[in-house]
N, C-alpha and C positions, 0 to 999 in steps of 0.2 A: 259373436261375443261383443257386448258392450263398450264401450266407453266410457267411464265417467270425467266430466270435464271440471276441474276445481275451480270455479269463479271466485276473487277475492271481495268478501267482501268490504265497504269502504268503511272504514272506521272513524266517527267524525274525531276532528281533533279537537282537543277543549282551547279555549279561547283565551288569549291571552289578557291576564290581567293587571298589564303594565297600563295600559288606555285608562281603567276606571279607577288605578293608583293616583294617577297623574291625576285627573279631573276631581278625585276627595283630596286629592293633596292641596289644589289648588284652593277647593270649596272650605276646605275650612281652614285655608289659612288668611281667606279672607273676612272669614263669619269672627275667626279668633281675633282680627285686628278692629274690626270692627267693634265687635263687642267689649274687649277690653277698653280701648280709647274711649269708645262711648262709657261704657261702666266707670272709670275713670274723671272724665268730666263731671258725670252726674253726681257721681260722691262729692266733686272737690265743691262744687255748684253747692252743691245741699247742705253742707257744713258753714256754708257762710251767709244760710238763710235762719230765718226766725222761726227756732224750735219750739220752746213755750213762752210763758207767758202768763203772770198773775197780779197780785197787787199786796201792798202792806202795808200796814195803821203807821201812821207817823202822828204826829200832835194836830196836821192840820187837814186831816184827813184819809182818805185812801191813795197810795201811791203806784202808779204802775208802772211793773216790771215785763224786761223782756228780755231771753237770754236765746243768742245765737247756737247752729250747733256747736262751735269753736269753742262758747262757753261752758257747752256741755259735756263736750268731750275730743280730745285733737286727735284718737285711735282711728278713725274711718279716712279723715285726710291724709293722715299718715300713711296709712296703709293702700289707699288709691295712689299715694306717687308711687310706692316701693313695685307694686302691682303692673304702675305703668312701666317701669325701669328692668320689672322683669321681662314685660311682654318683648322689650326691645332688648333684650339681653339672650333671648332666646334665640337670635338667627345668630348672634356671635360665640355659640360653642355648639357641642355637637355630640351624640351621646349619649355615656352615662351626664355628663357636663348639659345638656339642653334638662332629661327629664327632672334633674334637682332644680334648674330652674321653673320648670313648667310647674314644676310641685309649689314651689315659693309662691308663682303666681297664682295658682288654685287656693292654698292658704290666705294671700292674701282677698282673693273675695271672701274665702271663710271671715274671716276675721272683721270685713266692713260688716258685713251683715246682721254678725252679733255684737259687735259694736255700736251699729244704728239703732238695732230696736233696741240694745238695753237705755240706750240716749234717750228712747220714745218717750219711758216714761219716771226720767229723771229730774228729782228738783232742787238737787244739792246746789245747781248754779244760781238759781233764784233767791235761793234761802241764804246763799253768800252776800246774793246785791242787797236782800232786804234784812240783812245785818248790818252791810253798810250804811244802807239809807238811814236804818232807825237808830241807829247805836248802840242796838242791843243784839248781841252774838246770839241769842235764845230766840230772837223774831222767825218767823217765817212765814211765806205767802201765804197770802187767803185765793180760793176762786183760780185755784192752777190750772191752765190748758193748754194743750199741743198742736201742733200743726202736723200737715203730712207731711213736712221736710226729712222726717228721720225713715219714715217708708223709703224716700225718694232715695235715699243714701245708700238704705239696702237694698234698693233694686238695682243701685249701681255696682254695690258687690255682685250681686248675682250675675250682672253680665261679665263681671273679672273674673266671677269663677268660670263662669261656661269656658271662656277665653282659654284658660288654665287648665282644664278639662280635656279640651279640645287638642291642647299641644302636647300633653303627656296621649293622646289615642292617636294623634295623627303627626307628631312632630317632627318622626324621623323622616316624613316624603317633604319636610320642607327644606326649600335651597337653603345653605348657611352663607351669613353675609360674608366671610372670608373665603368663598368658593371662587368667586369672582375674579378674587385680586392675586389669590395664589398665581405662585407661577414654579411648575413643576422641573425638575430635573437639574442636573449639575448646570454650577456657573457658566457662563459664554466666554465660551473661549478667546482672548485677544485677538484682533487683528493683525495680520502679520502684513507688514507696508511690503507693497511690490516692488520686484527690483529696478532700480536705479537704471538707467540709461545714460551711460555715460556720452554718447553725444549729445545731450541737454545739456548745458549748461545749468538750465534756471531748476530741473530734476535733482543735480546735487548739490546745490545751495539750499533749496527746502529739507534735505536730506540733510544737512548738518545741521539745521535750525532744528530739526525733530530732534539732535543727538541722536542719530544715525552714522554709523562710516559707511559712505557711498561704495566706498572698494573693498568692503565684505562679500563673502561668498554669502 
């Protein structure tokens, strides 16, 4: 009569995916800091360059105008500080409290972006100066042209939005900045001064200077 022998067989075990938590936690909370700051910069950059640009009939000829993004509109600067303030506001809470912020900072590149190109191909700031120049509220440019400054603006959102993106998919593997400094569990208990020796002398004279009685139990 036989035998049969039951070999086990091995059964692999799946692999843990605390390793490739940790290394996408890491990877994009560097791509998010990067992208934002940079998206950030470029907006605020871009808004203080020369958007268009045209000319208007005055008495002694043709006059040229030039109007910054600032003139054309303050929503893209705006919203690159608020954007920036999010991105740093994001390791000081934790949560529901991170993704509403992660959300502000996604809106806020929404919001450069459509704010830059509607800036693209705005003339109301020029039409302003060359009211002033000529004196007449009804003037308006002749020969209007833009630069890439307002593309550049909304590329800068675009990287606030990745940023933003980025922190609502992966925010919860990021450290929060008050992880550091907490300090966990009940207050530390006083120190209880050791007992006195009374053949010192010089032990219960510091013992009265503390308000201590030396000849306490």
């Amino acid at each position: 009569m036989g035998y049969v022998t039951a070999v086990p067989v091995p059964v692999p075990l799946p692999r843990s995916e605390a390793p490739l938590s940790g290394r996408a936690g890491r990877l994009s909370l560097a791509v998010a800091l990067l992208a934002g700051a940079l998206g950030a910069a470029v907006a605020l950059l871009a808004t203080r360059q020369r958007w268009s640009e045209g000319t208007a009939t005055v008495a002694g000829g043709a006059f040229p105008l030039t109007a910054r993004g600032s003139d054309v509109t303050g929503v893209p600067a705006a919203l690159a500080i608020v954007g920036l303030a999010a991105l740093v506001a994001v390791f000081a809470v934790r949560r529901s409290g991170r993704l509403l912020v992660a959300g502000l900072l996604a809106l806020s590149g929404v919001g450069t972006i459509a704010s830059a190109l509607l800036g693209a191909s705005d003339s109301s700031a020029l039409d302003e100066k060359a009211a002033r120049a000529t004196g007449d509220t009804a003037a308006t440019v002749h020969t209007l042209s833009h630069t890439g400054w307002p593309y550049a603006a909304a590329v800068g959102g675009v990287l606030i939005l990745l940023a933003g993106l980025l922190a609502l998919r992966y925010g919860s593997l990021w450290p929060g900045m008050s992880g550091r400094y907490e300090r966990g569990g009940a207050p530390r208990p006083p120190r209880r001064a050791g007992a006195v020796d009374p053949d010192r002398p010089e032990e219960i004279w510091k013992a009265l200077d503390r308000g201590e009685d030396p000849t306490g139990a």
